[in-house]
C-alpha positions as CSV (number, residue, x, y, z in Angstrom):
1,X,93.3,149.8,132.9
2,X,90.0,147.3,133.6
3,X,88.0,149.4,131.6
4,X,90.5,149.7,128.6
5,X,90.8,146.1,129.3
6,X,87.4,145.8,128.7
7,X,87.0,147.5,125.5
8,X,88.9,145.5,123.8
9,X,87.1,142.6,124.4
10,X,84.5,144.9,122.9
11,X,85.8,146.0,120.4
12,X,87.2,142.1,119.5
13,X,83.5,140.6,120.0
14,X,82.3,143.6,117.4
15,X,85.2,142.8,114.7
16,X,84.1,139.4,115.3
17,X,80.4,139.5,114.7
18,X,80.9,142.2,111.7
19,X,83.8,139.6,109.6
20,X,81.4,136.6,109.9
21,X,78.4,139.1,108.5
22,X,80.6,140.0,105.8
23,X,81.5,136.9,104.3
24,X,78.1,135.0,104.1
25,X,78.4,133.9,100.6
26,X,74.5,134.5,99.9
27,X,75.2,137.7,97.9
28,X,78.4,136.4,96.0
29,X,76.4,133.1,94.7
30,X,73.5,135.4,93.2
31,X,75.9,137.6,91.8
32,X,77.8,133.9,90.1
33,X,74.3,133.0,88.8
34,X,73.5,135.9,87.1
35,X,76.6,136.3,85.1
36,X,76.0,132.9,84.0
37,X,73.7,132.6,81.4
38,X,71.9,129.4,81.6
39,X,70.5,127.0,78.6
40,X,69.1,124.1,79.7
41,X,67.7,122.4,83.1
42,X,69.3,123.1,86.2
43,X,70.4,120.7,88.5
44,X,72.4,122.0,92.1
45,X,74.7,119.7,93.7
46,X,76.2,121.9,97.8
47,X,79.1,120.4,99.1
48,X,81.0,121.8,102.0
49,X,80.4,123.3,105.7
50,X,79.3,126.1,103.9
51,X,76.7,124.1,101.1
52,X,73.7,124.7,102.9
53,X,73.8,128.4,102.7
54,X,75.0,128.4,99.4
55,X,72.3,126.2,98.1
56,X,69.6,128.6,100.0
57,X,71.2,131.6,97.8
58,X,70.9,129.3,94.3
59,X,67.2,128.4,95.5
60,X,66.3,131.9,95.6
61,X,67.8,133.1,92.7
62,X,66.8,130.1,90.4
63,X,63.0,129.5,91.9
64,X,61.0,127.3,89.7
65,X,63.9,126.6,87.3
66,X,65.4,124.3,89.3
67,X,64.4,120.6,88.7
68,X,66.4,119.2,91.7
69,X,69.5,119.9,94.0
70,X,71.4,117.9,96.6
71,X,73.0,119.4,99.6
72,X,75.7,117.7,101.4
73,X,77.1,119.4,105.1
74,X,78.4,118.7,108.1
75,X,75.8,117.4,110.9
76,X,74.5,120.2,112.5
77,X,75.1,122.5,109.5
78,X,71.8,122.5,107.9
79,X,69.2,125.4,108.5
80,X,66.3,123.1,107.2
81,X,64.1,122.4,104.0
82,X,64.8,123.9,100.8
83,X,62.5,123.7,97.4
84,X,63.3,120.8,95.5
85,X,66.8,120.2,97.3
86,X,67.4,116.7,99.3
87,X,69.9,117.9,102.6
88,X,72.1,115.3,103.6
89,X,74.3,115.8,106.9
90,X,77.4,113.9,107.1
91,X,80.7,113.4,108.9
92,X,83.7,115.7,109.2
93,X,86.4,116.1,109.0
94,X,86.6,112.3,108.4
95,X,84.1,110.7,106.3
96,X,81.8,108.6,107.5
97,X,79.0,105.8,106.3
98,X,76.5,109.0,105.5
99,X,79.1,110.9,103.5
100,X,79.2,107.8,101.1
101,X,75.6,107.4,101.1
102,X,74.6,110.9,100.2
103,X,77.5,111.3,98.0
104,X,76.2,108.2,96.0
105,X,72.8,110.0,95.4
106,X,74.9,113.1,93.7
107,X,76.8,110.8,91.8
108,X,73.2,108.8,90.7
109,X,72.0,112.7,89.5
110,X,75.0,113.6,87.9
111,X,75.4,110.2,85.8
112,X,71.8,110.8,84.2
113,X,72.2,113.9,83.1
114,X,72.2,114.8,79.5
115,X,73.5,117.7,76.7
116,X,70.3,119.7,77.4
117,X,71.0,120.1,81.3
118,X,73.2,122.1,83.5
119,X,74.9,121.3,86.7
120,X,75.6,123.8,89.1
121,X,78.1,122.9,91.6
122,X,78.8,125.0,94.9
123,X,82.0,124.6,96.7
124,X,82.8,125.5,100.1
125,X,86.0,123.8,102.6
126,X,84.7,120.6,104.3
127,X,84.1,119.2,100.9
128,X,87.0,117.0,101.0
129,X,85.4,114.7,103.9
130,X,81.9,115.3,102.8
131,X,81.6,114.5,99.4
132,X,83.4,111.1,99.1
133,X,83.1,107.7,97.3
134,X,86.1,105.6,97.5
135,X,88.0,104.6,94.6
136,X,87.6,100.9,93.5
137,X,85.2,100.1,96.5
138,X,88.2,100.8,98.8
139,X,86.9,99.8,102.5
140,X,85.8,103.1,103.8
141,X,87.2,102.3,107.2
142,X,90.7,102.3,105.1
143,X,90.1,105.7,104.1
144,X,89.0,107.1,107.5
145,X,92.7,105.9,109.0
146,X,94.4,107.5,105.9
147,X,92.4,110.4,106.4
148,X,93.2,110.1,110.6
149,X,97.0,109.9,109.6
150,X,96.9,112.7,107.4
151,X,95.1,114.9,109.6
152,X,97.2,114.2,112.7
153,X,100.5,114.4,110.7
154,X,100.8,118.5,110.4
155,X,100.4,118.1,106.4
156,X,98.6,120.6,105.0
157,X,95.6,121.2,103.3
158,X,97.2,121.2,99.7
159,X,99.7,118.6,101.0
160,X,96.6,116.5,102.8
161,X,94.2,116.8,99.2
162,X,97.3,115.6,97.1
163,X,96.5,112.1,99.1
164,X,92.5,112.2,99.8
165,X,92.1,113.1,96.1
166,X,93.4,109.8,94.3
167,X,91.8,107.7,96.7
168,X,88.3,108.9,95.5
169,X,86.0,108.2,92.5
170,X,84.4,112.2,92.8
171,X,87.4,113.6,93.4
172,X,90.3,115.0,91.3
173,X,87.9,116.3,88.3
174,X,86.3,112.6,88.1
175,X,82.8,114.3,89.1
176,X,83.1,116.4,86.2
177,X,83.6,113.2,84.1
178,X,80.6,111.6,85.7
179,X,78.7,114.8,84.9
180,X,79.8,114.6,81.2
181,X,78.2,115.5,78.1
182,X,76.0,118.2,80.9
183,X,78.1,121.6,81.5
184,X,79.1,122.6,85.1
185,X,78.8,125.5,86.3
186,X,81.1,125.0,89.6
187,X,81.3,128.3,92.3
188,X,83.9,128.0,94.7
189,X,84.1,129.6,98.5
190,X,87.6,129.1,98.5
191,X,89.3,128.0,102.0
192,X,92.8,127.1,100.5
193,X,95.6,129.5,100.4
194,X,96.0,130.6,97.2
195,X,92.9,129.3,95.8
196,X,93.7,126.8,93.8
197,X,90.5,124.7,92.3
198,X,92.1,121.4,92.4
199,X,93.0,121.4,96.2
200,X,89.5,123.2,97.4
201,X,87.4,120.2,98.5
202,X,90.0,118.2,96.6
203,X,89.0,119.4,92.9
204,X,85.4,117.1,91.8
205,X,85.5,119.3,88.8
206,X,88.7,120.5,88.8
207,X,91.9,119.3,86.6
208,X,94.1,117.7,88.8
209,X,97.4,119.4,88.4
210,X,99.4,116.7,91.1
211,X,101.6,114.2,90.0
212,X,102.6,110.7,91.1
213,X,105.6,112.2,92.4
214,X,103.5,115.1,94.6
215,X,101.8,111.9,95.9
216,X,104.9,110.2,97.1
217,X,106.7,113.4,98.4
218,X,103.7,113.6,100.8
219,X,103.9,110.1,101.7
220,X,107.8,109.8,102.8
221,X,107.0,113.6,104.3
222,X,105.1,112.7,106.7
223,X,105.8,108.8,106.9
224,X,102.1,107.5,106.0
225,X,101.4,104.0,106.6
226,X,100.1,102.4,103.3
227,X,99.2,99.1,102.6
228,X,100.4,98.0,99.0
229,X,96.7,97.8,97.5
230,X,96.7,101.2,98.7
231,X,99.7,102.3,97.0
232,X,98.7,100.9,93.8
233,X,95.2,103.3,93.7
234,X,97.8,106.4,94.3
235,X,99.2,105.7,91.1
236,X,96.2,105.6,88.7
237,X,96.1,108.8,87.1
238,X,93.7,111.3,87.4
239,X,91.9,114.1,84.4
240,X,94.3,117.0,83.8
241,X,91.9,118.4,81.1
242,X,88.5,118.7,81.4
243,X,86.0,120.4,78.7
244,X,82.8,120.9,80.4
245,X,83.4,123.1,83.6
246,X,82.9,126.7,84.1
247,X,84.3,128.0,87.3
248,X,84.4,131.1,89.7
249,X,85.7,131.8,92.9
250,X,83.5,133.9,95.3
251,X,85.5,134.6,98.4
252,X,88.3,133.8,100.1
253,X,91.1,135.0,103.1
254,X,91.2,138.1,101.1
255,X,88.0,139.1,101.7
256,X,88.5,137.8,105.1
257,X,91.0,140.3,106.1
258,X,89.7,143.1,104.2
259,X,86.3,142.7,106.1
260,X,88.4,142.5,109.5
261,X,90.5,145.9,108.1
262,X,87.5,148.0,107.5
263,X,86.0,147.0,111.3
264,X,89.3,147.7,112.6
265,X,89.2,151.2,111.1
266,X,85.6,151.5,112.2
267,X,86.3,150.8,115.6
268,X,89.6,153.6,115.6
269,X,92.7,151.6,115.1
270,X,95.0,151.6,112.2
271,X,94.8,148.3,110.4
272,X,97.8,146.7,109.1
273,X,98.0,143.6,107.3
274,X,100.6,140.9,107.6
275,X,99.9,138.3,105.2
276,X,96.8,136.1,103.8
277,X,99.3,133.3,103.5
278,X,99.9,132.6,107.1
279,X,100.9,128.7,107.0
280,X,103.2,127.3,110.1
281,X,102.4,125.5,113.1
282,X,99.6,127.4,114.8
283,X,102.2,127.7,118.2
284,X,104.7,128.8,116.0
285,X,102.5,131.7,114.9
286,X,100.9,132.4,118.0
287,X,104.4,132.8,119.2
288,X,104.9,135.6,116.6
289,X,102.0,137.8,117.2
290,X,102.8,138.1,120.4
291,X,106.8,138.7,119.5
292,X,105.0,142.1,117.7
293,X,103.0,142.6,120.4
294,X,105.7,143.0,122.7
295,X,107.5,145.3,120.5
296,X,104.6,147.6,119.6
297,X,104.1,148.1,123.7
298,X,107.7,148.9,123.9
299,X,107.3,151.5,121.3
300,X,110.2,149.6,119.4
301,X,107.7,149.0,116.4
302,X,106.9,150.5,112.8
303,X,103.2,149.5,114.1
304,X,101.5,153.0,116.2
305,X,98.9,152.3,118.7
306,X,95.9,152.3,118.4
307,X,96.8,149.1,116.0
308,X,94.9,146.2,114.6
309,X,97.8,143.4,113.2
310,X,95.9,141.4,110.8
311,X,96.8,137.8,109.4
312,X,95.0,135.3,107.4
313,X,95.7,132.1,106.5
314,X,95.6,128.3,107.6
315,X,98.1,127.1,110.6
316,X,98.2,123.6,111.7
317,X,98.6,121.7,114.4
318,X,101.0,118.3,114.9
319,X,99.3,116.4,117.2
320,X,101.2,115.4,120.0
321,X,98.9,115.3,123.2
322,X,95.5,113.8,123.3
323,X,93.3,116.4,124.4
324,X,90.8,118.1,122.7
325,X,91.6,121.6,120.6
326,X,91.9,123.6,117.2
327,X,94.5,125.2,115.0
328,X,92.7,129.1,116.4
329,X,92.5,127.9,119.7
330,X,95.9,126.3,120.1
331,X,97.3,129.5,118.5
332,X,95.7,131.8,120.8
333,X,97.0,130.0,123.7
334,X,100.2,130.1,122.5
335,X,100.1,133.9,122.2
336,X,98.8,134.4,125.4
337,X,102.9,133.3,127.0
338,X,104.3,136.1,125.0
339,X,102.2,138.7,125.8
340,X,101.3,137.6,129.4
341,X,101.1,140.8,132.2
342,X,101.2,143.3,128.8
343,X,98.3,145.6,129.2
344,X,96.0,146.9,126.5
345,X,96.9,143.8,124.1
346,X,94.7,141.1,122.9
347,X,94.6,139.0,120.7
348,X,91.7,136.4,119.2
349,X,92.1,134.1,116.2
350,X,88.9,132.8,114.6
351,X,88.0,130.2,112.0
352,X,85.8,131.7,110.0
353,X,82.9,128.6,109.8
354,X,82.6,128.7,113.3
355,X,84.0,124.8,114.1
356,X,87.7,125.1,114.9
357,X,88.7,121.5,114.7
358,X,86.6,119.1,116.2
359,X,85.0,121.0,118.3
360,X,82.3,123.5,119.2
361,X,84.2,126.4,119.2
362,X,85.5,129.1,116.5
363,X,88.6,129.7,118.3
364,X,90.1,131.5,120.7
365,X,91.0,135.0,122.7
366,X,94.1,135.4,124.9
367,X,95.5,138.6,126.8
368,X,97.8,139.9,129.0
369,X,95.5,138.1,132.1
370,X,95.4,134.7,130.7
371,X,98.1,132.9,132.2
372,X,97.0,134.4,135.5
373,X,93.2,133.4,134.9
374,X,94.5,129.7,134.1
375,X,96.8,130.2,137.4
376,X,93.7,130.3,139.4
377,X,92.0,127.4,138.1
378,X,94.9,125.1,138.5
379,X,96.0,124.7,135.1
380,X,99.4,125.2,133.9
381,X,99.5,126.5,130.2
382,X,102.5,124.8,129.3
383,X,100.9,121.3,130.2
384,X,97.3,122.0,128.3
385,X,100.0,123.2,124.7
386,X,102.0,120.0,125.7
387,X,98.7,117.9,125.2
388,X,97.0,119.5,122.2
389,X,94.1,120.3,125.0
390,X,93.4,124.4,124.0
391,X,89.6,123.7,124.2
392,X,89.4,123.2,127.7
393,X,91.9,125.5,128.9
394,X,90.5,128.5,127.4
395,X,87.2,127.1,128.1
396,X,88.1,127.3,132.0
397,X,88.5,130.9,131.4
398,X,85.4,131.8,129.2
399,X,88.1,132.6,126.6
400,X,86.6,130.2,123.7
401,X,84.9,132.0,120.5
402,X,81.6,130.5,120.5
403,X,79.3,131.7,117.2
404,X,77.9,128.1,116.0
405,X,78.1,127.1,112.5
406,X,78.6,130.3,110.6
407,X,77.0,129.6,106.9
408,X,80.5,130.5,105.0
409,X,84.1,129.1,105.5
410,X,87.1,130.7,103.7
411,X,89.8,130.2,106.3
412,X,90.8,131.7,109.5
413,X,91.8,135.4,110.4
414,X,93.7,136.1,113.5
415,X,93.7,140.0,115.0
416,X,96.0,141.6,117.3
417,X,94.3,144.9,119.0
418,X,96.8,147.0,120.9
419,X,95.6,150.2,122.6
């Protein structure tokens, strides 16, 4: 059993490795930029955990032809110097003094240029947080505790953009309008279920297709403390039309999952695919996977061993404890009660950038040993769930998915192997 044991945490660090190589949007931003063909000068604005790679791609496909690009990422995200491209590192997932100031210098580009130049705009999730001026010289500490409220509340992404978005002069297609009379050419890594333009990075060049009453849905939802000033900004409307944007979408969960299918088959299991549209508490699913789990052991299952149970999507977390964690981590975790003392199960869940939360980590792997492993260091697993504090109890255990910052981000996948 130790050496089956064993190969599954094989076989899970090779899926791993293999659906992060996969999805590096290098590849899909060439193949954007050459069906696009381009008339004037080119400009490059990168937002998103993902901008830095996706500006290196447009830098090597464009060369000389491009007069001047911005990158904006997450600290720690950038892979260095780039021709003709400024690289600004920022704070996320809440905004911070350096988002403003190097979203201030897009905004600067974009408001000079003119019908004879072109704009291309790469997107990638993290965008909402990095690329951010405030609406109406709004206090930026005001939007951080908006943002903090939001982010804490168990709102999702679309819910959580539906807010962000009308606080924000780039936002919401009002980049677009800055951009105006140049043409965008905007390619999106999407990390939003279902891939909607508006919501991913919350829509610069995007028509905003939320209303006032979307806005105050998500408000009495999730009871978000507003000052009345505040309020007020919420209801200004934003550009549902917009005439000078072009847009694609590269990647997403889909491609996700198929990546982590074709490994699975590699590797000798039979993939199956749950869903691309997992959305729920991250416990909640965590306690589903390993509901199947149990069943397929049992032999009380449609799934056959050898089987690789595949789901994409976006959990979320409602904070309740103060300790440190992510929505792969937390769910992985969770999973590890269900199938605890099964053998030949395990199961890992990974966000696909390689920062799971605020932390370090991609997420997490759990097994039939887990609760027994945590045992032994003194931790109890229902305490560490009770206190949002995954991180450091699968940290105790070497059970953290540590990759660094992965280049793409189109949401998370999470894999159940059963042998």
């Amino acid at each position: 059993m130790k050496n089956l044991h064993k190969n599954l945490q094989n076989d899970a660090q090779i899926m791993i490795e293999n659906i992060i190589a996969d999805n590096l949007p290098h590849k899909a931003v060439i193949e954007s930029l050459e069906a696009h063909e381009f008339k004037g000068n080119i400009f490059v604005v990168a937002i998103g955990k993902a901008a830095w790679t996706m500006a290196k791609a447009a830098s090597d496909y464009l060369g000389d032809r491009l007069v001047k690009g911005i990158v904006v990422t997450k600290y720690n995200h950038s892979q260095g110097d780039l021709p003709r491209i400024d690289i600004y590192e920022a704070g996320h997932p809440v905004s911070d003094e350096n988002t403003v100031i190097a979203t201030s210098k897009c905004v600067e580009m974009a408001e000079k240029l003119t019908e004879e130049d072109e704009l291309v705009f790469l997107v990638s999730g993290g965008g909402s947080a990095l690329f951010e001026m405030p609406l109406n010289n709004m206090p930026l500490g005001e939007l951080q505790s908006i943002n903090s409220q939001l982010l804490a509340s168990g709102a999702d992404i679309v819910e959580i953009n539906t807010i962000r978005k009308r606080m924000s002069a780039v936002k919401a297609g009002r980049f677009a309008k800055l951009v105006s009379p140049a043409q965008v050419l905007t390619i999106i890594l999407s990390d939003v279920l279902g891939d909607r333009p508006d919501s991913i990075a919350s829509g610069p060049t995007a028509p905003d297709s939320t209303t006032t009453e979307d806005v105050q849905k998500v408000i009495e939802k999730y009871d978000i403390k507003l000052t009345e000033k505040q309020k007020k900004l919420l209801q200004i409307e934003t550009p549902n039309e917009l005439h000078n944007v072009n847009t694609v979408i590269t990647g997403g969960v889909k491609t996700l999952c198929e990546s982590a299918k074709k490994v699975a088959e590699k590797l000798g299991y039979t993939p199956y695919l749950l869903t691309t549209t997992l959305s729920c508490e991250a416990s909640e699913a965590g306690r589903f996977m390993s509901a199947i789990a149990t069943d397929i052991i049992s032999g009380q299952s449609y799934f056959k061993k050898p089987c690789a149970i595949i789901a994409g999507g976006e959990t979320v977390v409602t904070l309740k404890g103060k300790g440190e964690g992510g929505r792969n981590q937390e769910l992985a975790l969770a999973a590890a009660k269900g199938i605890d003392g099964l053998d030949n199960v395990l199961l890992f869940s990974l966000g696909s950038d390689g920062t799971d939360g605020p932390t370090d980590a991609a997420g997490g792997v759990a097994d039939g040993e887990t609760i027994n492993k945590l045992k032994n260091k003194g931790l109890d697993i229902d305490k560490i769930l009770a206190d949002n504090d995954s991180y450091n109890g699968l940290k105790a255990i070497d059970s953290l998915i540590i990759t660094g910052p992965t280049g793409t981000n189109i949401n998370d996948v999470t894999v159940l192997l059963c042998k």
